[in-house]
C-alpha positions, 0 to 999 in steps of 0.5 A: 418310480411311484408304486402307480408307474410300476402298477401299470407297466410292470404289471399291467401292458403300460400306462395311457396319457394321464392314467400314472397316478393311481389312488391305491395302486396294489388294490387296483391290481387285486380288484381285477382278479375279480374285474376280468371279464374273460369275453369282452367286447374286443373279443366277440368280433372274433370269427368263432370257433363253428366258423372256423372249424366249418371252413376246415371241413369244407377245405378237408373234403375238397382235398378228400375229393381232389385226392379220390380223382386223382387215384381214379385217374392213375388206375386208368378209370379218368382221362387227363382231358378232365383237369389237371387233378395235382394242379387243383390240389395244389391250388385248394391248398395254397388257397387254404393256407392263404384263407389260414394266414387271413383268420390268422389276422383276425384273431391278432386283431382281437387280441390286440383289441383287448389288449389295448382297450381292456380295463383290467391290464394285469389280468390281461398280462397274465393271459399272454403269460399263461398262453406263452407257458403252453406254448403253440406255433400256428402253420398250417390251414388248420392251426392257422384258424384254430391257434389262437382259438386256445387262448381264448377259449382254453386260457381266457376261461381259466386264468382265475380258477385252478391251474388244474382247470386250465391245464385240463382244458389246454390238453384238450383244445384242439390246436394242442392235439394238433400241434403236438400230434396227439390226435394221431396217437394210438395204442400199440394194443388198442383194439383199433390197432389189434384189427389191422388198421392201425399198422396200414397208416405209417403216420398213425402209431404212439406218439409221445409230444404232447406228455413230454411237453406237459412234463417238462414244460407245463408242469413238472419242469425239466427237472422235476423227478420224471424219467423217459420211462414215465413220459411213454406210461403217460403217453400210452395213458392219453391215447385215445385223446383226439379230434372228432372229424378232423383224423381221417382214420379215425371214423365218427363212430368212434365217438360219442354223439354229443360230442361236436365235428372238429372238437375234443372227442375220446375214442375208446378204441384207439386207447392202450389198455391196462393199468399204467404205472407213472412216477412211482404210482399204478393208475388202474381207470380206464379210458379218458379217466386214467390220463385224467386222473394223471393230469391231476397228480401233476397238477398237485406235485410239488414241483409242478408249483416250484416250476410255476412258481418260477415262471411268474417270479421271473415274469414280474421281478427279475430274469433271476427271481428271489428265491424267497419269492420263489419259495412263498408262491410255491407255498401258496399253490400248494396251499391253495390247491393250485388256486392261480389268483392266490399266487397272483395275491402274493405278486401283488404284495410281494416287495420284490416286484415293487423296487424302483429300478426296472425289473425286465426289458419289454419284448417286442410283444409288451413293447408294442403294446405299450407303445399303442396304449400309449399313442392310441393309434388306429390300425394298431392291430395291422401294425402290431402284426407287422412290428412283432414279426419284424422283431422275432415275436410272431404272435403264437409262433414261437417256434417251439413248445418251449414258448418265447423266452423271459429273459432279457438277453434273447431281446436285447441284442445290437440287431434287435435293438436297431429294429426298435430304433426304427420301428420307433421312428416310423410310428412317430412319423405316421402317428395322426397327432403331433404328440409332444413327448416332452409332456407324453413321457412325464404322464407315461413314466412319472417318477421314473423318467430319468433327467437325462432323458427328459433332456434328450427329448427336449433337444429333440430337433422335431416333435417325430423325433422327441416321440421316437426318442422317448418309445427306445428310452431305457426307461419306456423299453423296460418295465 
């Protein structure tokens, strides 16, 4: 395999017609570090972020409304000649959610988009990376709209600066207070608390998710000298770290009155009070600057930078990454002050990701992908959609905090497989062109492609067949 073929699909999403032969392919890689424009064009089609939380409000207020008729019809004040109150809240709902899934679509769309048209793939991997590490799954109205709005607001922004930056910013996006229920955490012996009205909403109360998860899986790891101890001190810290307008219990007053309807707001009164002791250190701030200053002590721990470190080894050179790799990314997080480009530099030059024989099996996401660059085809989006749910990878649904799994197993099973083959098969039978994969695969393979598949695609008895052949040979469905 030439250093061009392995640019492009183990770093990059997969090559197009003709693009195998790059002229200095590491250098190609690190001009995107600087390249990557985190708002193209893809990406301005997108519904935005005021349109989306607009509908979110509106949608909240009619239940609001539908939610007041129906306690004044049970205390008698309306007669059940004036509509079926439960029927209409049913009917907002499921309206809601349908409207949800639509925005849904449209924020795939995008990001299909980019993927497939952007001139800097690498960095483009390294967003799905980073997004896939803070880990969300859309349901619901609200997430449904607001999901994919963190990668691209939260993720995008951040993907070459500082891991602190992002992990900042992924703290307080929205969809991640909302997924991990942090907008609903209040303090036991917050003020809000203390006046009542906490202990009347049972749903409201300390909730520890979100420091859990950004322990254990956005920067320690599982393994990284924590206790459940820590996780509650962390938790009582980032009270307070919620959502203008979208808790109901928690009154616009709270907050500030720069702060906009439906994005991140600090509410001083539903904040634990006092010092709070973390893994051997007292954090006397107050307010928002106490789980701030804690977010920035985890950015900096050395664990936090081995955990990372793995993460991307096994992304770009194997499900068991070289422990020497391991140890040089570590070092440059470190050294670096977190800086995420510097650990993408040691990938770059890294030996270990540049062997010949394929390093990791494509998920269904990456197999898509590459196959769409590779073809050109219209309605890739429609499609990715369809394809990437058919084979166990909904886009930002992973289903847990914890993200897709990285590894080859989790794909590479005999259902998995057979749902490719035919996946495979229905995309070379609508493909608009009569592609001949026996000059398509040498352009997307190079040196990789094996003799023994050259052969397979050229006793293939139709070009349809040829075509699919080549999408589920090993050497398309690893990188």
């Amino acid at each position: 395999m030439t250093e061009s073929v392995i640019a492009l699909n183990r770093f990059g999403l997969g090559a197009r017609p003709g693009e195998s032969d790059l002229r200095a392919p590491r250098q190609w890689l690190a001009d995107q570090l600087d390249a990557f424009d985190p708002s193209p064009a893809a990406l301005r089609n997108a519904p935005s972020r005021e349109l989306l939380t607009g509908e979110i409000f509106d949608y909240r207020a009619e239940i609001s409304e539908l939610t007041r008729q129906r306690r004044e019809r049970r205390r008698g004040e309306r007669t059940s000649s004036e509509g079926n109150v439960d029927a209409q809240l049913m009917d907002t709902r499921r309206m809601a959610n349908r409207s949800g899934r639509a925005r849904h679509r449209e924020l795939i769309n995008a990001r299909v988009r980019m993927a497939l048209t952007t001139s800097t793939p690498f960095a483009e991997r390294l967003v799905h990376f980073w997004t896939n590490h803070f880990a969300i799954s859309v349901n619901g109205p609200e997430l449904l709209r607001l999901g994919g709005l963190m990668e691209f607001d939260a993720i995008r922004p951040n993907v070459m600066g500082r891991f602190h930056d992002m992990l900042l910013a992924v703290t307080r996006d929205p969809a991640m207070l909302l997924y991990l229920n942090q907008a609903r955490s209040i303090g036991p012996n917050s003020p809000f608390t203390q006046r009542g009205r906490g202990r009347r909403r049972r749903e409201m109360g300390l909730n520890e998710n979100l420091a859990r998860e950004i322990m254990e899986l956005h920067t320690l790891g599982v393994d990284g000298g924590y206790s459940q101890a820590d996780v509650t001190e962390f938790a009582r810290a980032l009270t307070g770290w919620t959502i203008a307008g979208l808790v109901r219990a928690v009154p616009d007053r709270m907050f500030d009155t720069s702060v906009q309807p439906g994005g991140f707001g600090f509410a001083e009164s539903l904040h634990e009070p006092g010092a709070r002791r973390l893994m051997g250190r007292t954090y006397a701030q107050s307010g928002r600057a106490q789980a701030e200053a804690i977010l920035a002590d985890l950015a900096a721990h050395p664990s936090t930078a081995r955990h990372l470190a793995t993460k991307l080894a096994r992304h770009f050179a194997g499900d068991e990454p070289p422990a020497a790799l391991i140890d040089r990314l570590a070092s440059a997080y470190r050294n670096s002050g977190g800086d995420l480009p510097a650990m993408y530099r040691v990938l770059i030059d890294a030996e270990e990701c540049w062997v010949e024989a394929p390093l990791k099996f494509k998920t269904p996401w990456e197999w898509t992908i590459s196959t769409f660059r590779a073809l050109g085809e219209r309605g890739a989006g429609q499609l990715t959609r369809r394809f990437v749910n058919e084979m166990g990878q909904p886009t930002w649904r992973p289903g847990s905090p914890a993200g897709f799994d990285d590894v080859a197993d989790s794909w590479t099973g005999a259902a998995a497989l057979a749902s490719r083959v035919e996946i495979a098969q229905r995309v070379a039978e609508v493909s608009r062109d009569r592609i001949d994969a026996r000059t398509l695969a040498p352009q997307l393979l190079g040196t990789m492609l094996s003799s023994r598949t050259a052969r397979i695609i050229a006793g293939a008895e139709s070009a349809d067949q040829g075509l699919a052949l080549l999408l589920v040979s090993p050497e398309f469905l690893r990188r």
